[in-house]
BAFIGU-86758 format. One line per 5 residues: number of its first residue (from 1); for each residue x, y, z of N, C-alpha, C. Coordinates in Angstrom, 2 decimals, padded with zeros to 5 digits. Example, Ala and Ser with C-alpha at 12.3 -4.5 7.8 and 13.67 -1.06 7.14 Angstrom:
<sites>
1	013.19,-005.69,007.80,012.30,-004.50,007.80,013.20,-003.30,007.80 ~ 012.85,-002.25,007.08,013.67,-001.06,007.14,012.90,000.03,007.87
</sites>
This chain:
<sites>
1	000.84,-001.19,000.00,000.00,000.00,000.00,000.88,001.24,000.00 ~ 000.32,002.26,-000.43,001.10,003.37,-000.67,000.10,004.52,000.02 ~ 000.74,005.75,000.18,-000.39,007.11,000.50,000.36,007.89,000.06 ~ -000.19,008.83,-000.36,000.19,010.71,-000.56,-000.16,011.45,000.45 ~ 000.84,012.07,000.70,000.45,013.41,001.81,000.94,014.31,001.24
6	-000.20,015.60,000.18,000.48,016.67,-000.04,000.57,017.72,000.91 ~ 001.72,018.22,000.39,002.53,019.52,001.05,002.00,021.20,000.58 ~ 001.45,022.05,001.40,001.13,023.01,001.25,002.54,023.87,001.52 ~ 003.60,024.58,001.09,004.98,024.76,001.48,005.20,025.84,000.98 ~ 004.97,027.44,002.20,005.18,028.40,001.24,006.78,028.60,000.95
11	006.40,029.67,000.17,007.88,030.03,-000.46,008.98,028.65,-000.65 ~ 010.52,029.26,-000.66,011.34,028.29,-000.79,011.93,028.12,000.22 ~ 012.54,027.24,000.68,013.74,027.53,001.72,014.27,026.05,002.20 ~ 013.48,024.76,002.45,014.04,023.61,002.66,013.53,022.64,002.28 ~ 012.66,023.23,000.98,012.07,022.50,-000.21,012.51,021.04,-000.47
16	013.37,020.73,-000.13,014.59,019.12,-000.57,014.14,018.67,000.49 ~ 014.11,018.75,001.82,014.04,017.65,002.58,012.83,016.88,002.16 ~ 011.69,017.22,001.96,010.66,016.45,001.33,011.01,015.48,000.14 ~ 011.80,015.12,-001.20,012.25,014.16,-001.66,013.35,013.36,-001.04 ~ 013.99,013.78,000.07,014.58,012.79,001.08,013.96,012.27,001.52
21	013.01,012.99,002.38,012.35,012.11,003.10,011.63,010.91,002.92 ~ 010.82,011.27,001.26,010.32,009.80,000.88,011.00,009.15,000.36 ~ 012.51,009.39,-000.04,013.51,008.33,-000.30,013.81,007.38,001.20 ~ 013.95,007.99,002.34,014.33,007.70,003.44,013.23,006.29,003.93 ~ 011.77,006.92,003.76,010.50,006.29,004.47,010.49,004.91,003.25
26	011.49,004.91,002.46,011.38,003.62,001.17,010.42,003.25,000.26 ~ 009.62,004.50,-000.31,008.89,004.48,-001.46,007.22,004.23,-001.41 ~ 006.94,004.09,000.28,005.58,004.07,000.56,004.56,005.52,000.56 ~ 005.57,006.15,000.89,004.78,007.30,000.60,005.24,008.61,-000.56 ~ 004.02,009.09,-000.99,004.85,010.34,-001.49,004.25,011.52,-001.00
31	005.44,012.46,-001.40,004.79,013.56,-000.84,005.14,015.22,-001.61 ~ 004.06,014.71,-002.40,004.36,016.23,-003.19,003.89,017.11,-002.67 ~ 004.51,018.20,-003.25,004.73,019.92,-002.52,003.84,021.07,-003.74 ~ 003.39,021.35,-003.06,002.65,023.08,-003.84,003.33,023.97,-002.84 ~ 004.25,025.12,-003.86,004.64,026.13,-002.88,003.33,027.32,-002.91
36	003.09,027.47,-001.74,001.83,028.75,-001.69,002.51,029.70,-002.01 ~ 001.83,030.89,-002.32,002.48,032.09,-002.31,003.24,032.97,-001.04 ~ 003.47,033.61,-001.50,004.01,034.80,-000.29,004.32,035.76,-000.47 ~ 003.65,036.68,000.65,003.94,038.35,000.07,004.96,039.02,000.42 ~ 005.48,039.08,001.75,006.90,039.42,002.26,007.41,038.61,002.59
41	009.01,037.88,002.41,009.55,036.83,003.15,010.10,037.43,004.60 ~ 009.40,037.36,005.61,009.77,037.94,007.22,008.85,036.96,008.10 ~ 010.31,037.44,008.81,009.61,036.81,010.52,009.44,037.40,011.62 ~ 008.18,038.26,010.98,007.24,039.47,011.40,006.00,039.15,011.35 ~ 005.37,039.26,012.72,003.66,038.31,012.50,002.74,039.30,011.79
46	002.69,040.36,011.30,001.76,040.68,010.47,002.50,040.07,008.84 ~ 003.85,040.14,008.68,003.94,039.38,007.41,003.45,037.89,007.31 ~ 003.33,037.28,008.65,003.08,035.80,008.65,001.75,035.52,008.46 ~ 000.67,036.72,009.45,-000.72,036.31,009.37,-000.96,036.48,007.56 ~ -000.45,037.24,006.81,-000.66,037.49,005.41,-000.36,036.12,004.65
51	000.82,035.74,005.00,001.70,034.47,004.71,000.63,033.13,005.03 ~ -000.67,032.98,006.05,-001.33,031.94,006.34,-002.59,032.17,005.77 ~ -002.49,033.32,005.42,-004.20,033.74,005.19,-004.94,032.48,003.81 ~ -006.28,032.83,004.28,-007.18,031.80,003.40,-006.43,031.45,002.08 ~ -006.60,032.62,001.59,-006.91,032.84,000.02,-005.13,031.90,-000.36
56	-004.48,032.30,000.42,-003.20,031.74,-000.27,-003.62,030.13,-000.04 ~ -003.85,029.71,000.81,-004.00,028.24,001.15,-004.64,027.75,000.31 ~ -006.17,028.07,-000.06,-006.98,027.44,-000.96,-006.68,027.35,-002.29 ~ -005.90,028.80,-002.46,-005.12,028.51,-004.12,-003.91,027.34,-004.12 ~ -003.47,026.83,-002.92,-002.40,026.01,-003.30,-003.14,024.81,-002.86
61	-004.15,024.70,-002.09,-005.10,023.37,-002.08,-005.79,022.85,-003.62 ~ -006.05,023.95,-004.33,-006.47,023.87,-005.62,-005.60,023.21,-006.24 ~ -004.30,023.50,-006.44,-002.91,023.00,-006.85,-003.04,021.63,-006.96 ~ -002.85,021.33,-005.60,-002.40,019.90,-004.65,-003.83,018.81,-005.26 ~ -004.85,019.38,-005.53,-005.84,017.77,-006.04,-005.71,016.91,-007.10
66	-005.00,017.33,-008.27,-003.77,016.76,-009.21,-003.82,015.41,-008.74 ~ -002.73,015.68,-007.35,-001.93,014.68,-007.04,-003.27,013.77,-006.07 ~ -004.73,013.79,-006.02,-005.06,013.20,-005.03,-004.55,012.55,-003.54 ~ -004.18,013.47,-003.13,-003.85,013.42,-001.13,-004.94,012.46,-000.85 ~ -004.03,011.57,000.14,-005.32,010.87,001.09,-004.97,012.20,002.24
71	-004.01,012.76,002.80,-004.28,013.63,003.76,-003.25,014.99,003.06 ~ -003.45,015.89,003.80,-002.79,017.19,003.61,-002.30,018.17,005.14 ~ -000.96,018.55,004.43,-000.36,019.17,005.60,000.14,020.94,005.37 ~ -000.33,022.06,006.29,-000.08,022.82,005.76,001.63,023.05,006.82 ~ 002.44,022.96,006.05,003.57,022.65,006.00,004.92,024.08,006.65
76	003.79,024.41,007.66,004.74,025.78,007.91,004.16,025.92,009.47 ~ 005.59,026.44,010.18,005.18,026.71,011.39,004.27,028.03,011.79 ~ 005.74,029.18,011.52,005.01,030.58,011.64,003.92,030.45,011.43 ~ 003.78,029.98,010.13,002.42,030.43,009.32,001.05,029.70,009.93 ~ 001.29,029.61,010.87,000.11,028.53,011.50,-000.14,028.80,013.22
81	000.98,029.10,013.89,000.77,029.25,015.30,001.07,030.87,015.42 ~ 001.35,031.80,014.22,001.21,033.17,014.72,-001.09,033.20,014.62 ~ -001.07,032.44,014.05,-002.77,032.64,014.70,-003.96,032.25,015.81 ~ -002.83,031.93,016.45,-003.22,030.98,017.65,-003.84,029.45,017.83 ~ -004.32,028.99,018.91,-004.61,027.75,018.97,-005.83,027.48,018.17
86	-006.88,028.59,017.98,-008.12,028.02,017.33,-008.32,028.79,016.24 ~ -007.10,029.62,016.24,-006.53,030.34,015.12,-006.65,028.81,013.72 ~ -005.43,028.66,014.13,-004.73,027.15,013.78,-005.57,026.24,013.21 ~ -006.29,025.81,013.86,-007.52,024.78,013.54,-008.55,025.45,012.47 ~ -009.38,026.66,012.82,-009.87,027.05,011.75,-009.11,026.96,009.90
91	-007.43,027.50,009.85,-007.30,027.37,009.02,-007.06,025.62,008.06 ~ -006.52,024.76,009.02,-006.99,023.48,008.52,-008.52,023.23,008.36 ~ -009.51,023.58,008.93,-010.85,023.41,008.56,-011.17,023.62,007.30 ~ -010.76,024.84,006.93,-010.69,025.50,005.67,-010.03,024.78,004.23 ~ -009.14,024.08,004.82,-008.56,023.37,003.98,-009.16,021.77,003.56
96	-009.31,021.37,005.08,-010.12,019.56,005.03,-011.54,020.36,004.18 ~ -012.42,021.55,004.50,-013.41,021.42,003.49,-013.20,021.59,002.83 ~ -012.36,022.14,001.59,-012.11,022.39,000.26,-011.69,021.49,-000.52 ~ -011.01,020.16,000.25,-010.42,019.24,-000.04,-010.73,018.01,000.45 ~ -011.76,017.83,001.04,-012.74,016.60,001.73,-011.65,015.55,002.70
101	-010.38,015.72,002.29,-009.51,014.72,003.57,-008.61,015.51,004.85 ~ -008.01,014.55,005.45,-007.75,015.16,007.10,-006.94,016.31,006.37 ~ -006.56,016.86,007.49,-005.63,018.34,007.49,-004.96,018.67,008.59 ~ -003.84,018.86,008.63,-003.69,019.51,010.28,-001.65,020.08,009.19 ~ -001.14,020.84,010.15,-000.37,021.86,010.05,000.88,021.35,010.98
106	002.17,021.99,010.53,003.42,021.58,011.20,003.02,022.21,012.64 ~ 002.65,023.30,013.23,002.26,023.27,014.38,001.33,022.39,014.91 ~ 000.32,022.43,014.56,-000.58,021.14,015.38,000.27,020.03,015.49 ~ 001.02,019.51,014.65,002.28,018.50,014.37,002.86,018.40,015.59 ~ 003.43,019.60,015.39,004.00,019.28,017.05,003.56,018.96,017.82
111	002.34,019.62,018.52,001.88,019.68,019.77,001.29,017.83,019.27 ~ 000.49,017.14,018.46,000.37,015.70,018.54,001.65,014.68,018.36 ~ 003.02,015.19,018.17,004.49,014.39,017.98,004.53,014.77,019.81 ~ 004.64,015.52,020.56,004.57,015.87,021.69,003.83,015.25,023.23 ~ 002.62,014.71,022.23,002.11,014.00,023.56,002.11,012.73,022.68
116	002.48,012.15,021.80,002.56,010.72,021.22,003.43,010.25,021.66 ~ 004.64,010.53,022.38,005.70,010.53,022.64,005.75,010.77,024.57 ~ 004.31,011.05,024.83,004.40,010.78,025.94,005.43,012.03,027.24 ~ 005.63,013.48,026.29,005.81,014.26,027.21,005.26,015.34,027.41 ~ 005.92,016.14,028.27,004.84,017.25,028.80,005.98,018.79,028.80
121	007.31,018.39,029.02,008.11,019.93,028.97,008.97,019.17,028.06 ~ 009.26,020.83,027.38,009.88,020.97,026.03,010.71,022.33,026.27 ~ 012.06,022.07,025.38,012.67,023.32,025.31,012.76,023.91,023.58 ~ 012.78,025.13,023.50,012.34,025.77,021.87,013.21,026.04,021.91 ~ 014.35,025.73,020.50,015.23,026.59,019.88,014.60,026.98,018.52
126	014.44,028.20,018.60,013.80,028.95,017.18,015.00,030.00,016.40 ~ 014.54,029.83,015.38,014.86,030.69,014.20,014.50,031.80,014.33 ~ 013.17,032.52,014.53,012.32,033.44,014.77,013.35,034.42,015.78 ~ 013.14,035.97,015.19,012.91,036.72,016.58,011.89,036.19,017.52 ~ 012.41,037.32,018.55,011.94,036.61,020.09,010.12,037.01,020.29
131	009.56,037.73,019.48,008.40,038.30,019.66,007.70,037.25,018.49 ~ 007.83,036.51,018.00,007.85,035.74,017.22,007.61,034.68,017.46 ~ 008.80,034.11,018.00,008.81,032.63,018.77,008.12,032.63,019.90 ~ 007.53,033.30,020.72,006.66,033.62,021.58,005.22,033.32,021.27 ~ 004.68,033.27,020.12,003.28,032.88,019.92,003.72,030.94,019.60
136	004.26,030.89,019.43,005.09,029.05,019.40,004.71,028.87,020.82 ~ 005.45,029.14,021.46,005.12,028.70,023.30,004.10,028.72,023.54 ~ 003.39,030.07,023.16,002.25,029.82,023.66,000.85,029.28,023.33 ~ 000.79,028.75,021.95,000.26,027.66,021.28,000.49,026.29,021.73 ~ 001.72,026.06,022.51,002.39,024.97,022.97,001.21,025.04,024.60
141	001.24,026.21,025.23,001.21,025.93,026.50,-000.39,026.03,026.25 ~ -001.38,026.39,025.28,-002.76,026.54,025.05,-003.11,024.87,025.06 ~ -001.92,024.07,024.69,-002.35,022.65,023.96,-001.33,021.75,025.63 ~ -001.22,022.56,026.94,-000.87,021.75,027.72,000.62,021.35,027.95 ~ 001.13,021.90,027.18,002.57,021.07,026.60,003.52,022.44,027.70
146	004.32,022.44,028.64,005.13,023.32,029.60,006.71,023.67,028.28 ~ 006.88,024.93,028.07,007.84,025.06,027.72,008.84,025.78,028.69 ~ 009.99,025.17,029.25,010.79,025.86,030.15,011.81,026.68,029.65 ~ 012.09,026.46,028.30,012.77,027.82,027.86,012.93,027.39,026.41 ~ 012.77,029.21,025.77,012.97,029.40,024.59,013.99,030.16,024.29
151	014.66,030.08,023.15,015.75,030.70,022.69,015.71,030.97,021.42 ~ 015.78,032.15,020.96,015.55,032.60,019.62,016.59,033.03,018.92 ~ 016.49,033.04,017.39,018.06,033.19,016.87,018.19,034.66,016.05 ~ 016.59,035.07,016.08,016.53,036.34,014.97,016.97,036.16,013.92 ~ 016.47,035.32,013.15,016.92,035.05,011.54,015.45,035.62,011.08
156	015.65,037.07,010.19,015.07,037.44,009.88,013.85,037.12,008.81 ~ 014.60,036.13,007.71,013.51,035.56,007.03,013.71,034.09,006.87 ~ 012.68,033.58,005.98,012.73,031.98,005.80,014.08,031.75,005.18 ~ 014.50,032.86,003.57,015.39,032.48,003.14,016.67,032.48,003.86 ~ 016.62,033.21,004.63,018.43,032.49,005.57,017.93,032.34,006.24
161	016.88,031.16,006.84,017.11,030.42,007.84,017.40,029.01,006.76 ~ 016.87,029.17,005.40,016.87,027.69,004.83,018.61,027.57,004.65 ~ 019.10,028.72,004.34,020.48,028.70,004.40,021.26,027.98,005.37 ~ 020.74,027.71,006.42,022.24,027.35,007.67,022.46,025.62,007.35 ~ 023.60,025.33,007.72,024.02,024.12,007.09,023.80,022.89,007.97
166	024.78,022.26,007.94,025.03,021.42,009.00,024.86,021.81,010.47 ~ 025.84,022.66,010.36,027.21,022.86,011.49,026.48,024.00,012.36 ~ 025.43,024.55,011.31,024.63,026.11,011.90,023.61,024.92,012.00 ~ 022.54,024.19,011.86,021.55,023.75,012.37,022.14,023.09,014.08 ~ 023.48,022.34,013.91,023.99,021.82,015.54,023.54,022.91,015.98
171	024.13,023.84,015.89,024.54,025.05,016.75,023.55,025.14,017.20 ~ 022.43,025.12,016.33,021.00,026.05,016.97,020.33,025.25,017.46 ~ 020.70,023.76,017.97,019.66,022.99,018.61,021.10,022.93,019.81 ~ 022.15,022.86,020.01,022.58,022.51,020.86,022.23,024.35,021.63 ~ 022.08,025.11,021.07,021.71,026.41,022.20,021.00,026.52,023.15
176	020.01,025.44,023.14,018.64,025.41,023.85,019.05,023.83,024.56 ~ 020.01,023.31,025.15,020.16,021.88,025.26,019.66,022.01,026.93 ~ 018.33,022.49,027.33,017.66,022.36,028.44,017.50,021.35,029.40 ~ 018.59,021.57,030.29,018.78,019.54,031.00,017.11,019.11,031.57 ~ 016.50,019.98,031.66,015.15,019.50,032.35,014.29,019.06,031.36
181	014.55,019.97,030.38,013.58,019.23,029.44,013.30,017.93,028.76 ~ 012.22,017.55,028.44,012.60,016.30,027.91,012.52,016.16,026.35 ~ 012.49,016.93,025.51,012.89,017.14,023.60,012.83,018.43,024.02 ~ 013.77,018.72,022.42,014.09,019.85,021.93,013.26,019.85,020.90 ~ 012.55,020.92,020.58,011.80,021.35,019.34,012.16,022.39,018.38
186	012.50,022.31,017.58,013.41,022.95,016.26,012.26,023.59,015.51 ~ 011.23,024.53,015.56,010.40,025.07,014.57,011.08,025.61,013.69 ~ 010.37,025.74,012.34,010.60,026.35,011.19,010.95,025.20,010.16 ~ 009.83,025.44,008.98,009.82,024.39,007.99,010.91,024.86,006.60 ~ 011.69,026.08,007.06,012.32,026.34,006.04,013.90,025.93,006.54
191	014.15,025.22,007.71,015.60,025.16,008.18,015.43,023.85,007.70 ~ 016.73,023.02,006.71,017.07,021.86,006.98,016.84,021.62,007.99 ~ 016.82,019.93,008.22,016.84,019.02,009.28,016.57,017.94,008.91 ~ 015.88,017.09,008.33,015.96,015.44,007.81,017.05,015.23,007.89 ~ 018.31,015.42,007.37,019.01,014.37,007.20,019.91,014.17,008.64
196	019.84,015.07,009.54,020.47,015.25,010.87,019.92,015.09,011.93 ~ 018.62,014.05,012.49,017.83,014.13,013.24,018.17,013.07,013.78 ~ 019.11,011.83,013.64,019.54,011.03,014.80,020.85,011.76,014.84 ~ 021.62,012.35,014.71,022.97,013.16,014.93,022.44,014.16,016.11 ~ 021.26,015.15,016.06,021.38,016.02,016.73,020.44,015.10,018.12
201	019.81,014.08,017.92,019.33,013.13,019.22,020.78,013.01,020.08 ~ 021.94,012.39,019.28,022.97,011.97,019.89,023.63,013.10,020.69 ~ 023.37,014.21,020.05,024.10,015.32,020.81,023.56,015.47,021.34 ~ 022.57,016.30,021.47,021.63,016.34,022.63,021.08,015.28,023.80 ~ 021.46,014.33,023.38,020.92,013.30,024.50,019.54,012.74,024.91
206	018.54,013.24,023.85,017.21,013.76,023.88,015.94,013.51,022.63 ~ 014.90,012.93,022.59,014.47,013.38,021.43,014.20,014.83,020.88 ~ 014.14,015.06,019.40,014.65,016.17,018.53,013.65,015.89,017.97 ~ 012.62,017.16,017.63,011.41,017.52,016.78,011.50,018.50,016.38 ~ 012.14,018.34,014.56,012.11,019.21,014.01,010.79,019.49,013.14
211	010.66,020.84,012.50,009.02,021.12,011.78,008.98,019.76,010.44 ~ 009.69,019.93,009.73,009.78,019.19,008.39,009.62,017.74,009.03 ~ 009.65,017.55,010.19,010.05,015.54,010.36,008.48,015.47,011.19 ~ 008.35,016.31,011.68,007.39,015.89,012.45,005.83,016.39,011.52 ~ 005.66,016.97,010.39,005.30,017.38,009.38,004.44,016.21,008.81
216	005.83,015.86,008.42,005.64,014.43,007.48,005.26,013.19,008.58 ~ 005.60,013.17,009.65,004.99,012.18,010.35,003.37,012.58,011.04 ~ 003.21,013.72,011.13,001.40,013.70,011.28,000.48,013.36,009.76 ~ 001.04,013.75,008.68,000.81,013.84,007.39,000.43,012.05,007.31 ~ 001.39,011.53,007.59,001.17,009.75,007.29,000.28,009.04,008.41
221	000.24,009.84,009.52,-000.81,009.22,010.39,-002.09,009.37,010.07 ~ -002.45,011.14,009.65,-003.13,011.10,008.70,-004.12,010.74,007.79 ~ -003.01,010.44,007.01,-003.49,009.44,005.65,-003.54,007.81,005.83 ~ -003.29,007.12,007.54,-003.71,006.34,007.58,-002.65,004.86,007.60 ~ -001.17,005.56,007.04,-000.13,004.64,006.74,001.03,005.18,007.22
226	001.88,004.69,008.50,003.19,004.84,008.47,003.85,003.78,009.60 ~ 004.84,004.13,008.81,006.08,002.67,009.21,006.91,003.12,010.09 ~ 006.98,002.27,011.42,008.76,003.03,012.03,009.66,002.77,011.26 ~ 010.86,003.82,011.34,012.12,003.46,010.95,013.30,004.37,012.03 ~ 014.28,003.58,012.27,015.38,004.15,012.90,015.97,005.53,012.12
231	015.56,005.62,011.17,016.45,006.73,010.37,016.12,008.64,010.63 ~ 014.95,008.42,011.20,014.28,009.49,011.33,013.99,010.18,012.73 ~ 014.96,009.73,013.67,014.71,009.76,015.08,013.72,009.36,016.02 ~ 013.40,009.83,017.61,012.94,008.95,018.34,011.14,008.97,017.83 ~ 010.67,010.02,017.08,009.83,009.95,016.74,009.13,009.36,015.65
236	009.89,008.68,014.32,009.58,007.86,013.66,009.87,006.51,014.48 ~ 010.91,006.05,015.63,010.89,004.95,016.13,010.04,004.07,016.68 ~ 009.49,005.27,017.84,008.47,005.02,019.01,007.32,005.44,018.67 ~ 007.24,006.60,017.78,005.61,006.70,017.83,005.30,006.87,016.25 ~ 005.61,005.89,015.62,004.84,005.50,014.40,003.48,004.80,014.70
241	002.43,004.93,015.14,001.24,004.62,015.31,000.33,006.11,014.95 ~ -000.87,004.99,014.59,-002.09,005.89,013.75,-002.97,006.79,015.25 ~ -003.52,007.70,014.60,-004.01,008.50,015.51,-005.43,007.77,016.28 ~ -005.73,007.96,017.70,-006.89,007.30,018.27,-007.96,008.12,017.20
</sites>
């Protein structure tokens, strides 16, 4: 059996990890991408609420039926928790009706990779200025989830945050290496991260939830189909199971 989970993915910025990833998951799933539009690239919440708004979504839901999705993911953090918790949900509503299958968003992502996994405090290393990464927490703490500290990097837009490499993604998860916490959460769907998500477990000591991994793993629960695999960290390991 196979599933599709398309990708709602504005702008550009870490566009590739998605054909890794279904190279990685071994050909059961695919997961094609519609980039939405975007009007300013910033990580500024009135550029973001613009960046989530309807009209862009439904034009790239329009896109995405081509490929018939059994589920759909709108594939961006900012763009989803600068509107809050029921913010959030309305705009997947919007989307499951236009498109008759599930829906849910790299934020909701989290907060269900978060308690699938069986914890309750989390530490944020963000990309985002700090006024920014602040509606993240507190979408986190609306959905129960304790964040004991955030750390922000002020990377002004998506396009250099998709920029940082290797060596700059360590950096920015080992900044936040919160001994109390129990995962580190890496928002932002435009920073690499697939291919470094049992590397930065090992450093950290910890499970690692980045936007793009944990994305694609609500996306396949979803749609009804996904497999553990070691390759993808503690969250493709342990909590590859379908949603109650």
């Amino acid at each position: 059996m196979s599933v599709t989970v398309g990708m709602l993915y504005p702008g550009f910025g870490a566009e590739d990890d998605y054909p890794f990833l279904e190279q990685v998951l071994g050909g059961y799933a695919r997961l094609p991408l519609v980039h939405t539009s975007v009007g300013v690239d910033a990580h500024e919440v009135n550029a973001l609420l613009d960046l989530g708004k309807s009209a862009r979504l439904l034009e790239g839901s329009a896109a995405l039926r081509a490929y018939a999705p059994d589920a759909v993911m709108w594939a961006c953090t900012s763009g989803s928790f600068v509107f809050g918790w029921e913010g959030a949900h309305q705009q997947v509503a919007e989307v499951k009706a236009a498109l008759g299958v599930p829906v849910s968003s790299t934020s909701l992502a989290f907060v269900e990779a978060v308690r699938a996994l069986g914890l309750t405090t989390v530490a944020v290393a963000a990309t985002y200025p700090h006024d920014v990464a602040q509606h993240f927490a507190r979408l986190l703490g609306d959905a129960g989830i304790t964040v004991l500290e955030l750390v922000s990097h002020d990377i002004k837009t998506a396009a250099l945050a998709g920029e940082l490499d290797h060596d700059g993604v360590l950096a920015l998860a080992r900044s936040n290496d919160s001994p109390a916490a129990q995962a580190i959460l890496i928002p932002d769907t435009a920073l690499h991260s697939a291919r470094w998500i049992n590397e930065l477990e090992a450093a950290l000591g910890k499970p690692v939830l980045t936007a793009n991994q944990v994305t694609v793993w609500q996306g396949l629960r979803l749609a009804g189909e996904i497999h553990p695999t070691d390759d993808l960290g503690t969250l493709f390991r342990d909590a590859a199971v379908l949603p109650a």
